[in-house]
DRENDO-1510 file (C-alpha; in Angstrom, 1 decimal, always signed):
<recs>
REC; n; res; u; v; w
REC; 1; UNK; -12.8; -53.6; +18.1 .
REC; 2; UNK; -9.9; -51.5; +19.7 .
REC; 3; UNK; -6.5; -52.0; +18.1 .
REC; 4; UNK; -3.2; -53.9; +19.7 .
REC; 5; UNK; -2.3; -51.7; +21.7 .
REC; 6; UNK; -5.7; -50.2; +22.5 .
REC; 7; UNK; -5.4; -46.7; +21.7 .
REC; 8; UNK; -8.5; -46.9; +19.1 .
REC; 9; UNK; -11.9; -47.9; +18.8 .
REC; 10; UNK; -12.7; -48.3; +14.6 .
REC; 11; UNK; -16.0; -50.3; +15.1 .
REC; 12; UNK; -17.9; -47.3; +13.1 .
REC; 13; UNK; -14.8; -47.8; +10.1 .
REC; 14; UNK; -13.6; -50.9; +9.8 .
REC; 15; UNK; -9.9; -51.0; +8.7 .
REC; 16; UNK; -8.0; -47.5; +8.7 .
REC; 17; UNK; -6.0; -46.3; +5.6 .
REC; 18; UNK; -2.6; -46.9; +5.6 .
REC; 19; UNK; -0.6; -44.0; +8.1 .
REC; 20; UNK; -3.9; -43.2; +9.7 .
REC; 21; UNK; -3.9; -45.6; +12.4 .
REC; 22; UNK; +0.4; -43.9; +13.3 .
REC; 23; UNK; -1.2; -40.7; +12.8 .
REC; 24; UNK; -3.5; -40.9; +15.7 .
REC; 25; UNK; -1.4; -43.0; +17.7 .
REC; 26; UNK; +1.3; -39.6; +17.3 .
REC; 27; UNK; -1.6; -37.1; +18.4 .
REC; 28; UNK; -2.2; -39.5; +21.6 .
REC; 29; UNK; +1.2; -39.3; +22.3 .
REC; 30; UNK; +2.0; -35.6; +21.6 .
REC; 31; UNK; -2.0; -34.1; +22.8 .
REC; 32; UNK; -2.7; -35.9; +25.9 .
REC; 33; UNK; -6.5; -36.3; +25.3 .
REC; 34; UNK; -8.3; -36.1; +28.6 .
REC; 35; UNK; -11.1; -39.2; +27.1 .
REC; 36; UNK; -10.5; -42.4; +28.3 .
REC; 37; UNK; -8.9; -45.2; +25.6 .
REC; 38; UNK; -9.7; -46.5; +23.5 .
REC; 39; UNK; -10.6; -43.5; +21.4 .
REC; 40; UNK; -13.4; -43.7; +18.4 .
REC; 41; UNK; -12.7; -43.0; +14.9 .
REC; 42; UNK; -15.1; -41.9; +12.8 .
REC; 43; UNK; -15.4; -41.3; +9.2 .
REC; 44; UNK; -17.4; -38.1; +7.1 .
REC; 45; UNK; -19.4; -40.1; +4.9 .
REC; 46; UNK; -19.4; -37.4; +2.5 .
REC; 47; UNK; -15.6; -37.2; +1.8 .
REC; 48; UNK; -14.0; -40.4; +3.5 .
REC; 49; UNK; -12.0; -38.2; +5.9 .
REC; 50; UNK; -11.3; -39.7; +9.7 .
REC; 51; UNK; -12.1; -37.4; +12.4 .
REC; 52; UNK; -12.1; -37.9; +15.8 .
REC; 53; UNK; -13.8; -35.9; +19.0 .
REC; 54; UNK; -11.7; -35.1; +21.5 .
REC; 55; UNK; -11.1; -32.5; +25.0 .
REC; 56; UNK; -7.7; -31.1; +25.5 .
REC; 57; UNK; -6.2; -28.9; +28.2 .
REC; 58; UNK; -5.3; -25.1; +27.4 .
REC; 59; UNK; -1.4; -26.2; +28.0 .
REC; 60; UNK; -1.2; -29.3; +25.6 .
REC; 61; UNK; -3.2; -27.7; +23.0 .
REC; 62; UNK; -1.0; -24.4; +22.9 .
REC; 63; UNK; +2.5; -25.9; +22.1 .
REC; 64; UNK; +1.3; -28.5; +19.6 .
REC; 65; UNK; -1.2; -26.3; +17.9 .
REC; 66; UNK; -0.8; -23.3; +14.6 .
REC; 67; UNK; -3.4; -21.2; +13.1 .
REC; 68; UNK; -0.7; -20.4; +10.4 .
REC; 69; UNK; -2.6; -23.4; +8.2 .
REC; 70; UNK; -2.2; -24.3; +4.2 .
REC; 71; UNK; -5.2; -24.9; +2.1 .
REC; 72; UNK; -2.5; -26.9; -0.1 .
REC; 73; UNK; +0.4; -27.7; +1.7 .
REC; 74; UNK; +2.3; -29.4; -1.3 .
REC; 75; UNK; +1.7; -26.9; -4.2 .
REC; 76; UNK; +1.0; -23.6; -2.7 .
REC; 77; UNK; +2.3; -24.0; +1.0 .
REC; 78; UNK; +3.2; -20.3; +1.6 .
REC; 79; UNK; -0.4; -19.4; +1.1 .
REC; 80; UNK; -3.1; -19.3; +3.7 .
REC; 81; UNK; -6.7; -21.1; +3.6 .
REC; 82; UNK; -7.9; -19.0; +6.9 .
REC; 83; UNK; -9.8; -15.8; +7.3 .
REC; 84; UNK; -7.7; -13.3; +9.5 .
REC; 85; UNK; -7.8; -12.9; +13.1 .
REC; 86; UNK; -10.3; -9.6; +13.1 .
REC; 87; UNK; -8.2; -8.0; +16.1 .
REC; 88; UNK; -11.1; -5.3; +16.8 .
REC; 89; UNK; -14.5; -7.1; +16.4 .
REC; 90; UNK; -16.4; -6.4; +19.7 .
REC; 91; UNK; -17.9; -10.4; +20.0 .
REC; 92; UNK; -13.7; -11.5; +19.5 .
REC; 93; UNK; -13.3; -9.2; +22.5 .
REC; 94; UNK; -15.9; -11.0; +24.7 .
REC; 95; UNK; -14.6; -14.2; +23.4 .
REC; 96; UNK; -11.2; -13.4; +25.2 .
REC; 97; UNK; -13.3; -12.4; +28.1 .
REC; 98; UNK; -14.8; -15.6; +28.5 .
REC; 99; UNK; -11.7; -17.2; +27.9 .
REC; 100; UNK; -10.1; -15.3; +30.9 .
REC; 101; UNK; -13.2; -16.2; +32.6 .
REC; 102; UNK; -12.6; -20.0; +32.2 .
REC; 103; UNK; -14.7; -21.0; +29.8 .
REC; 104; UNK; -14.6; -24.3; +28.2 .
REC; 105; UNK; -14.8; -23.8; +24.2 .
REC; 106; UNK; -15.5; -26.5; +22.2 .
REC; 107; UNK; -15.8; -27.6; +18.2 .
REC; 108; UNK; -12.1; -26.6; +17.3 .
REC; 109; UNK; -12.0; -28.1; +13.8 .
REC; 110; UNK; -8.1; -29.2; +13.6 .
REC; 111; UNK; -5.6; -31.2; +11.2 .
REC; 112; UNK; -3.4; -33.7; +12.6 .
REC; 113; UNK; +0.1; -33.7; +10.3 .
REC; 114; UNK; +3.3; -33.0; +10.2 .
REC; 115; UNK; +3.5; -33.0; +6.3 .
REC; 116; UNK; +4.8; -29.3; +7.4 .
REC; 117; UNK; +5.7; -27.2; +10.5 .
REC; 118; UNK; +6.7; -30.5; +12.4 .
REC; 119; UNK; +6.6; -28.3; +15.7 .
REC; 120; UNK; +3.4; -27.8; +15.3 .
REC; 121; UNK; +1.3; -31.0; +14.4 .
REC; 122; UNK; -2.5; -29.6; +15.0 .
REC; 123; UNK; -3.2; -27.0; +12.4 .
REC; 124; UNK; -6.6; -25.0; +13.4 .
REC; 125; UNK; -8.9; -24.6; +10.7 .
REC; 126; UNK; -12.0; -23.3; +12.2 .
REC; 127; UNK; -12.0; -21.6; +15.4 .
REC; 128; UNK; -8.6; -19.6; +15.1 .
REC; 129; UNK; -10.1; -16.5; +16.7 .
REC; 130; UNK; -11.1; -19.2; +20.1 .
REC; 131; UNK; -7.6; -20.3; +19.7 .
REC; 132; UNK; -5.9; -17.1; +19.9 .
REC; 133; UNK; -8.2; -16.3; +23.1 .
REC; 134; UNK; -7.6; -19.7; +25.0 .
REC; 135; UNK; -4.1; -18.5; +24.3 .
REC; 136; UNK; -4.4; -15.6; +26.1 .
REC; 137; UNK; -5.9; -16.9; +28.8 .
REC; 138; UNK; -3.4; -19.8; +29.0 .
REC; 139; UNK; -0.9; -16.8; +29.6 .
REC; 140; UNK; -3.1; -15.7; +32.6 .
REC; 141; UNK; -2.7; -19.2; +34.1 .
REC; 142; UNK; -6.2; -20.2; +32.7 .
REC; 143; UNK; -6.2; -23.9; +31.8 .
REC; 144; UNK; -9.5; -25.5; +30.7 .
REC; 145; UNK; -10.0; -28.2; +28.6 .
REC; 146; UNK; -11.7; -27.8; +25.3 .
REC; 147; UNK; -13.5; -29.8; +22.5 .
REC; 148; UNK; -11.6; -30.4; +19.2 .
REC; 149; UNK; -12.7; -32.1; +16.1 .
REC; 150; UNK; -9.8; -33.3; +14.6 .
REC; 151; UNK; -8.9; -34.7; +11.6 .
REC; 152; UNK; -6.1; -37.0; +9.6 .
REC; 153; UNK; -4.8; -37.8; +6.8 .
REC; 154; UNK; -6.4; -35.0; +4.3 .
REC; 155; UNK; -6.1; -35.4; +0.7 .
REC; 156; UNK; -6.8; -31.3; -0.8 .
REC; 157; UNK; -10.2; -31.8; -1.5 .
REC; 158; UNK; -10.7; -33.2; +1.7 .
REC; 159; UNK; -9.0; -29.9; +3.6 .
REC; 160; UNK; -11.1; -27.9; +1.2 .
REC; 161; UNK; -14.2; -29.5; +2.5 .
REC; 162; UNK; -13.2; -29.1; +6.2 .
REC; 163; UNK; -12.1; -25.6; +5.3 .
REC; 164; UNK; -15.0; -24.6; +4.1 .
REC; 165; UNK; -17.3; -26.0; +6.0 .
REC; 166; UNK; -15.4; -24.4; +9.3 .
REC; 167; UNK; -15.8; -21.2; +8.1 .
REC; 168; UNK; -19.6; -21.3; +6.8 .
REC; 169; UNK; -21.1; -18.9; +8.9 .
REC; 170; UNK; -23.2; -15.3; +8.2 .
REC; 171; UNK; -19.7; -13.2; +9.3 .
REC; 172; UNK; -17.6; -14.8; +6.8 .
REC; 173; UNK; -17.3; -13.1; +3.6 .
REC; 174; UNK; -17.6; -15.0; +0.4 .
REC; 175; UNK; -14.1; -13.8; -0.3 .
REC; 176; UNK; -12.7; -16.6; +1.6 .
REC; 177; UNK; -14.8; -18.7; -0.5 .
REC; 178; UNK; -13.3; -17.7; -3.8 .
REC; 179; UNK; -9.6; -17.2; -2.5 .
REC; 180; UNK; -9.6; -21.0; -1.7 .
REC; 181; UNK; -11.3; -22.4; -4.2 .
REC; 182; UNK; -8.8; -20.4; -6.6 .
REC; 183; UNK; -6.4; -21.8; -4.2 .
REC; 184; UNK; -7.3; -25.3; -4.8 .
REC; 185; UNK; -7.5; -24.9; -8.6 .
REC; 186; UNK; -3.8; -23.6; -9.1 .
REC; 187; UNK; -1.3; -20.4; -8.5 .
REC; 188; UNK; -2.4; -19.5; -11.7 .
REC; 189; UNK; -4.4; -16.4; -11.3 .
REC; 190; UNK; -2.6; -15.1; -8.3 .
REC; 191; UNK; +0.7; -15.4; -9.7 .
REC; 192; UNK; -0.8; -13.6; -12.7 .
REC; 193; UNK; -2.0; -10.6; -10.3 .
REC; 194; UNK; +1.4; -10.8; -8.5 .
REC; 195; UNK; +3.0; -10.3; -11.9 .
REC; 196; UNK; +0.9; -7.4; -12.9 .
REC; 197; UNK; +1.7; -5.8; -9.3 .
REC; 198; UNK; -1.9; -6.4; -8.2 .
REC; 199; UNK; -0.7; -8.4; -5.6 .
REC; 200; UNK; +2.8; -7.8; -4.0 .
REC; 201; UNK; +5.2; -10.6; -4.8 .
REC; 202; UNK; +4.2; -13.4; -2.2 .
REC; 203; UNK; +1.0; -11.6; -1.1 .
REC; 204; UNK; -2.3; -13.2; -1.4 .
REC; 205; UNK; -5.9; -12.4; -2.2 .
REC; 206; UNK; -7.7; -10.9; +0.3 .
REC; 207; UNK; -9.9; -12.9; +2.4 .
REC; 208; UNK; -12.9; -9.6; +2.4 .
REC; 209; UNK; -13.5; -6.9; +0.9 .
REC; 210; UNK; -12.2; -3.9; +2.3 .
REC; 211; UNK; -10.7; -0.3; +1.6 .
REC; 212; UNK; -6.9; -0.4; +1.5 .
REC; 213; UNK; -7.3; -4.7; +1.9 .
REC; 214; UNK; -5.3; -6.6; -1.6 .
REC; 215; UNK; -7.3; -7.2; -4.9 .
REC; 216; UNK; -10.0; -10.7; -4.0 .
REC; 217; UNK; -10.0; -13.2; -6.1 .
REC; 218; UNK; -13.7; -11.9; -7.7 .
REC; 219; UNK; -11.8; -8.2; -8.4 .
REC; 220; UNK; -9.4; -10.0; -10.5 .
REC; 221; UNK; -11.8; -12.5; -12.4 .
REC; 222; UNK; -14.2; -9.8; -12.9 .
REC; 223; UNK; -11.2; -7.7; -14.5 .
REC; 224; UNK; -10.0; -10.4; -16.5 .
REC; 225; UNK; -13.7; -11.0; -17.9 .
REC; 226; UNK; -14.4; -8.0; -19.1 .
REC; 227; UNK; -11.0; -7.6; -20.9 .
REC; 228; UNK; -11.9; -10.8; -23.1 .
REC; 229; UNK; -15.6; -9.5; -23.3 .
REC; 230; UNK; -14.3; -6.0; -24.7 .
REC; 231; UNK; -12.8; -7.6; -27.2 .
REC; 232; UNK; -15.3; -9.4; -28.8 .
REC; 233; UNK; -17.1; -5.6; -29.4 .
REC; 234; UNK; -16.8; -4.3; -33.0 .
REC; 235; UNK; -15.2; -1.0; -32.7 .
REC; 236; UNK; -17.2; +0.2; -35.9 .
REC; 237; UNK; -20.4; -0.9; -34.2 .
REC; 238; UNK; -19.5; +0.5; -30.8 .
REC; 239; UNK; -22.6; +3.2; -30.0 .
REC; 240; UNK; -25.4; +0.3; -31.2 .
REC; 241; UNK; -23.8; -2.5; -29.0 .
REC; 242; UNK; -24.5; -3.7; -25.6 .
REC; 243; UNK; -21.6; -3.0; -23.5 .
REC; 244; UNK; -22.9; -3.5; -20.1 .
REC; 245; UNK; -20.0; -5.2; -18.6 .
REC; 246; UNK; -20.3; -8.1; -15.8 .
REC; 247; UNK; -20.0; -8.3; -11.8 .
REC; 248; UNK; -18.9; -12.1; -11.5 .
REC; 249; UNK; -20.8; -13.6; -7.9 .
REC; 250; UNK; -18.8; -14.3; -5.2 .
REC; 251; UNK; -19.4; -17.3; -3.0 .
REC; 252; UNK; -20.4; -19.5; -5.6 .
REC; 253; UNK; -18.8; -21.7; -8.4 .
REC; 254; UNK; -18.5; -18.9; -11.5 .
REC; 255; UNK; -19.4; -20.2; -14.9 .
REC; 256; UNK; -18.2; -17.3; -16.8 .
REC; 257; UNK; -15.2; -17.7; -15.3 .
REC; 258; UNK; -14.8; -21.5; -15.9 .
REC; 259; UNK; -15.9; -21.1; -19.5 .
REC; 260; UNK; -13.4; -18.3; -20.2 .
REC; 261; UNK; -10.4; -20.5; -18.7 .
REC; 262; UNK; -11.7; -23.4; -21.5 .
REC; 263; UNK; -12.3; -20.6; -24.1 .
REC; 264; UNK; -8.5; -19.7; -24.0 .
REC; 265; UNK; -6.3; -21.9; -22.8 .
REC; 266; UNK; -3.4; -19.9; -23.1 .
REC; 267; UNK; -5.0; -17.2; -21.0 .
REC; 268; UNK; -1.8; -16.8; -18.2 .
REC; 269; UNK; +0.4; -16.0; -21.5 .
REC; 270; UNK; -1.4; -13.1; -22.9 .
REC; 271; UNK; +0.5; -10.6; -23.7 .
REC; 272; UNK; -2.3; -8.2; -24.3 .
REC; 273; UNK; -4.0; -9.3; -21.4 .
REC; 274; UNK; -0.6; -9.0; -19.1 .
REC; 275; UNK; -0.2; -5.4; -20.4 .
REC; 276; UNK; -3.6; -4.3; -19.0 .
REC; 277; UNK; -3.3; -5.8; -15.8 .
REC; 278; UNK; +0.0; -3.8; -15.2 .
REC; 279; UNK; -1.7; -0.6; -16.9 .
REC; 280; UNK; -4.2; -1.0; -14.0 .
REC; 281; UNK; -1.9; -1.8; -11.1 .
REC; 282; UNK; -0.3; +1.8; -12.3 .
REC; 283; UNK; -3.8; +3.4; -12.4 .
REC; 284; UNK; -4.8; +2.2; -8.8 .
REC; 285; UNK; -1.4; +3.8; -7.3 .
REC; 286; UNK; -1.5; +7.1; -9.0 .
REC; 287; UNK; -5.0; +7.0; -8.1 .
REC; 288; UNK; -4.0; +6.8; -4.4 .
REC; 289; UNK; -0.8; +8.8; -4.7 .
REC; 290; UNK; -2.9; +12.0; -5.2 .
REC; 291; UNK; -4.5; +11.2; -2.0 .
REC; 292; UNK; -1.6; +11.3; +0.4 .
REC; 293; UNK; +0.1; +13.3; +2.6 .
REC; 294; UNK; +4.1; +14.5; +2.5 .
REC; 295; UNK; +4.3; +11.3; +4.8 .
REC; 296; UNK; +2.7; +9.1; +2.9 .
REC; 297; UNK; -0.2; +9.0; +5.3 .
REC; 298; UNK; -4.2; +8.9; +4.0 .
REC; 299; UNK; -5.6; +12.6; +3.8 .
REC; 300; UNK; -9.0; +12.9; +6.1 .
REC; 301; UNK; -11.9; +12.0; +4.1 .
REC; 302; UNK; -10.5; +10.8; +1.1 .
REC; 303; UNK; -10.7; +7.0; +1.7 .
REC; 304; UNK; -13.4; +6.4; -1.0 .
REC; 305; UNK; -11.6; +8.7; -3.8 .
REC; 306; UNK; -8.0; +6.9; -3.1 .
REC; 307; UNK; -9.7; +3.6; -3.8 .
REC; 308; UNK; -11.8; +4.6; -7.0 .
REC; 309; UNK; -10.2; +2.7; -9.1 .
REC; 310; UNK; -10.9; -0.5; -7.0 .
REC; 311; UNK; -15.1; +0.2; -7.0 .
REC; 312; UNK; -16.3; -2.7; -9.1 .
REC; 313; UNK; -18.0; -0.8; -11.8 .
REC; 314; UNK; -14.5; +1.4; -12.5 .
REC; 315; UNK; -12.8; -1.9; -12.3 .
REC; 316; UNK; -15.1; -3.9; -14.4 .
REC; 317; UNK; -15.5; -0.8; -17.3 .
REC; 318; UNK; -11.5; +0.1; -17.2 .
REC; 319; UNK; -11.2; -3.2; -18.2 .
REC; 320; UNK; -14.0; -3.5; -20.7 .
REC; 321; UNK; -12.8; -0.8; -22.6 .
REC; 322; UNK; -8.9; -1.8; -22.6 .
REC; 323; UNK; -10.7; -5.0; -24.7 .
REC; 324; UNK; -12.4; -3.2; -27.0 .
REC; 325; UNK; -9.1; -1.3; -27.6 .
REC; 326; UNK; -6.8; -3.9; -28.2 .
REC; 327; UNK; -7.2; -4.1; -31.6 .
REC; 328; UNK; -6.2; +0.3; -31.6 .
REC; 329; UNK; -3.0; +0.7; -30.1 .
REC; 330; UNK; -3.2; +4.3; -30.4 .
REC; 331; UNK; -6.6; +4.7; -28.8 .
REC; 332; UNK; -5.5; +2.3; -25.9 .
REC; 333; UNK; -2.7; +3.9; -25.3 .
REC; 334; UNK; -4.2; +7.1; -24.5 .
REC; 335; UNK; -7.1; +5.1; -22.4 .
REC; 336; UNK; -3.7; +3.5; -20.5 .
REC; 337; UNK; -2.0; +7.1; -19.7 .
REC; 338; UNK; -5.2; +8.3; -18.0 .
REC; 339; UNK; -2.7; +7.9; -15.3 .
REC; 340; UNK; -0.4; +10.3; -16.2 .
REC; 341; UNK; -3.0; +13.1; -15.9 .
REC; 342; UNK; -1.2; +16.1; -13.7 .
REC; 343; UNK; -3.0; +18.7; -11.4 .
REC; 344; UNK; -5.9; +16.3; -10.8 .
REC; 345; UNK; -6.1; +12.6; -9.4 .
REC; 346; UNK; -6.7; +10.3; -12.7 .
REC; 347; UNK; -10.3; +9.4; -12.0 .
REC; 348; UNK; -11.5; +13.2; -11.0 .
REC; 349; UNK; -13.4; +11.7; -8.5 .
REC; 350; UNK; -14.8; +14.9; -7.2 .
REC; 351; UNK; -16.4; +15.3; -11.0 .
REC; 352; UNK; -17.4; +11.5; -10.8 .
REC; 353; UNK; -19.4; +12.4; -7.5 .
REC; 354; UNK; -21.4; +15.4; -9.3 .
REC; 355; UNK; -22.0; +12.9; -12.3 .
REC; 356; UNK; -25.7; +12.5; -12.7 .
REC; 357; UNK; -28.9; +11.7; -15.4 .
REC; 358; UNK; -31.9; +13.4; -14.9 .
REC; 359; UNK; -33.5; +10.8; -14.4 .
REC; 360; UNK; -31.6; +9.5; -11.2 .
REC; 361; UNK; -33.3; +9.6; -7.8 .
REC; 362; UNK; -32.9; +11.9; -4.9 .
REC; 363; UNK; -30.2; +9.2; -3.3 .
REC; 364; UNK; -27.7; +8.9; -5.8 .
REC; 365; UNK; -24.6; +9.6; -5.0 .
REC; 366; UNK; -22.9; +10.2; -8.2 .
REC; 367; UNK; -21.0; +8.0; -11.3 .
REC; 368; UNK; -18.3; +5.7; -9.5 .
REC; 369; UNK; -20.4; +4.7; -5.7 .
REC; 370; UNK; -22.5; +2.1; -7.0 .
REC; 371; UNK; -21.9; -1.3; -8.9 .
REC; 372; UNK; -24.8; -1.7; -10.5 .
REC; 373; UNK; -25.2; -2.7; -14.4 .
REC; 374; UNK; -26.1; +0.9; -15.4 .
REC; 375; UNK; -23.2; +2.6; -13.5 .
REC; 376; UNK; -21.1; -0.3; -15.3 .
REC; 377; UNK; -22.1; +1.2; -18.2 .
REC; 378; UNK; -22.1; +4.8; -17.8 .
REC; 379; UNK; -18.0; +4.0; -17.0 .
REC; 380; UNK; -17.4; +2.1; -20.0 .
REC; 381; UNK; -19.0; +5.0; -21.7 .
REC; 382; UNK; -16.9; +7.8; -19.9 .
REC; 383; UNK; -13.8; +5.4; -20.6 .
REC; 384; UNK; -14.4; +5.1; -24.4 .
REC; 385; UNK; -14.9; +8.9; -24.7 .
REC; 386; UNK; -11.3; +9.7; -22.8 .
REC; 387; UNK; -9.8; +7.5; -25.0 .
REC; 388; UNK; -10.5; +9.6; -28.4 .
REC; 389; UNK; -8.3; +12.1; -27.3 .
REC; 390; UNK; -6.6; +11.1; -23.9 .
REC; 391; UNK; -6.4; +14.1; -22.2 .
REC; 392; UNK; -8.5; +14.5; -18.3 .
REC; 393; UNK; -11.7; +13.5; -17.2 .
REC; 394; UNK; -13.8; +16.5; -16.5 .
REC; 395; UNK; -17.4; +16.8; -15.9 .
REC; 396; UNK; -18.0; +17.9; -19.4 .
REC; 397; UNK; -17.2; +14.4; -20.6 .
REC; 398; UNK; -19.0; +12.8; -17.7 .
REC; 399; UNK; -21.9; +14.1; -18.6 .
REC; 400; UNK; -21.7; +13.2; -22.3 .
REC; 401; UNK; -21.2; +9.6; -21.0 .
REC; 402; UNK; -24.0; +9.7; -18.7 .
REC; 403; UNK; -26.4; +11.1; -22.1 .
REC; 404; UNK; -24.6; +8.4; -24.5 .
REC; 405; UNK; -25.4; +5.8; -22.2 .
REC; 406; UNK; -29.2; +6.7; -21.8 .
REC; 407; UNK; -29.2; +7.0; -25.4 .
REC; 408; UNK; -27.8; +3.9; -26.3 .
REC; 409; UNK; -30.2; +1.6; -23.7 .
REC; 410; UNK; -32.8; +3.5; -25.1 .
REC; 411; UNK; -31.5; +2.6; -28.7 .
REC; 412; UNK; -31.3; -1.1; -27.8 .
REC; 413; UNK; -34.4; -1.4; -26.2 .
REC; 414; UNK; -36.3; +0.3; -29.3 .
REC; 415; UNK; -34.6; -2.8; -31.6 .
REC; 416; UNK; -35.1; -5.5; -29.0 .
REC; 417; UNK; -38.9; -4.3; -29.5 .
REC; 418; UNK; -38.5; -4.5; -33.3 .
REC; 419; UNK; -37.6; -7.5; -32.8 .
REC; 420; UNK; -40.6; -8.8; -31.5 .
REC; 421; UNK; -42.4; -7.0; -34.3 .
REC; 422; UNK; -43.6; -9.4; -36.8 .
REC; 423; UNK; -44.6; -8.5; -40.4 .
REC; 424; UNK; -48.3; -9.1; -41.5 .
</recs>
């Protein structure tokens, strides 16, 4: 059946929900689709969410059209759901080759609304990098027709669905992944970071991991983590404990993270916790500070010691510790104002890079390059020790953290085997 004025085909759906049927009728007007009416609707069985399958031209796609798209236009509209245009990848290159070539792309995955940016009722959610090249090409008087899915009417767990689904591929990082799903469960966390100063005020999580790129979303959970699982640790019984702390996964729904939320509910008001986070924010720029120029520029070569306090296992053990301190001012206070060190940058990464056991193999590259569980424990080790006295890193203490470390898995693994022991 089409409807009265036969812009719509909705044999596959039956009756439309309420606006949907204006909705389309607005895209008709504004897009121009080159298929002949009436147009079929169809439904994601999965969700409920209409879609239809469209062509447009290059020059009514352009105007109407935005990459600049919110995963949740009503609560956290100045925050993006999309990965960033990658300006420099070789295959986005060819892609504006082909475009200038007058090639017809197709599978656009688009919203239809003006709940915001009126001027611009088709919001692209997949295929912003095509976009961006049929734009270019439009500007070299290239104007092809391409295919669009497009959707209407969106409820947030719908957009989350089509957002995630348009950017499921092998290039995408599971960054993007945890930035909207954090996205969809509140501003919580990321106004938290902002607050601390691990985000700038209004910045967002970073959508992959990369030198110089914001905290992600797994960075801060991780942090956050490790801080409540530090202070569950004895003090008294610190050198017979496990204290191996944890890499939350990325890319996947997080249970530690979902049970710490419901563990403490007043998490976001933490004073302790707030005082940490900041401590850290402080520690990542004097980290960094020590390797710039007059001008404020990145010496050569130092890329991977100006970001030291970002590698997962420094990150993860900082925090760790600051837990098990919270209940010793004094001593966290001194773990804190590693910071302040003078003459040397805070982490002595040059000392971290000579860091090694014995027992290590050929390719290891010193304390502070990996993220494995016993580098995460070798730092929470090294962080501990600084914090009896609080003055510099050096490798002295590094390699004291390295033997305590050994000694304690060696420890726990002799009374795990006790254990198992039974009497006769």
């Amino acid at each position: 059946m089409t409807d009265g004025v036969g812009t719509l085909d909705t044999r596959l759906v039956g009756d439309l929900a309420p606006g949907v049927e204006a909705l389309i009728a607005d895209f008709v007007q504004v897009c121009k689709p080159v298929e002949s009416l009436p147009i079929l609707v169809m439904q994601d069985n999965a969700t409920g969410a209409y879609f239809v399958e469209v062509h447009l031209l290059a020059d009514t796609l352009a105007p109407a059209a935005t990459v600049d798209v919110a995963l949740d236009p009503d609560d956290s509209a100045e925050y993006r759901a999309n990965r960033d245009v990658v300006e420099d990848h070789v295959a986005f290159a060819k892609m504006k080759e082909d475009a200038k070539g007058a090639r017809a792309f197709s599978n656009l995955v688009c919203e239809f609304t003006r709940a915001y940016d009126e001027g611009h009722p088709l919001k692209i959610i997949g295929g912003q990098h095509r976009f961006t090249a049929i734009l270019e090409a439009l500007k070299d008087g290239v104007n092809e027709h391409h295919g669009v899915k497009l959707y209407f009417a969106l409820d947030t767990e719908q957009r989350l669905d089509v957002q995630l689904i348009s950017n499921t591929n092998i290039a995408v990082s599971t960054d993007l992944f945890d930035r909207m799903t954090e996205t969809l469960a509140g501003p919580e966390l990321r106004e938290w970071c902002q607050k601390a100063g691990l985000l700038n005020s209004g910045e967002d999580f970073a959508d992959r991991r990369v030198r110089g790129n914001p905290i992600t979303v797994r960075a801060a959970r991780t942090f956050i983590v490790n801080y409540f699982r530090g202070r569950e640790v004895d003090p008294k019984k610190f050198d017979s404990t496990a204290t191996t702390p944890v890499l939350l996964k990325s890319g996947v729904e997080v249970d530690e993270w979902a049970a710490l939320k419901v563990q403490n509910p007043t998490i976001w008001e933490d004073k302790n916790l707030a005082l940490a986070g900041k401590e850290f924010a402080l520690l990542i720029d004097a980290q960094r500070s020590r390797f710039l120029t007059a001008a404020g520029k990145l010496k050569p070569g130092a890329a991977d010691s100006a970001d030291k306090a970002m590698n997962y296992a420094v990150l993860s053990a900082w925090a760790y510790v600051a837990g098990v301190l919270s209940k010793n001012k004094a001593r966290q206070k001194r773990h804190f104002e590693l910071r302040t060190v003078q003459g040397k940058d805070p982490l002595n990464a040059p000392a971290l890079a000579r860091g090694r056991h014995k027992t290590d193999q050929d390719n290891y590259r010193g304390l502070g390059y990996r993220t494995d569980a016993k580098e995460r424990g070798r730092l929470v080790e090294l962080f501990y020790l600084q914090a009896v006295d609080g003055s510099q890193i050096t490798g002295a203490k590094i390699d004291l953290a390295i033997k305590k470390a050994f000694a304690k898995e060696a420890l726990l693994e002799v009374s795990r085997a006790s254990e198992k022991v039974k009497p006769s």
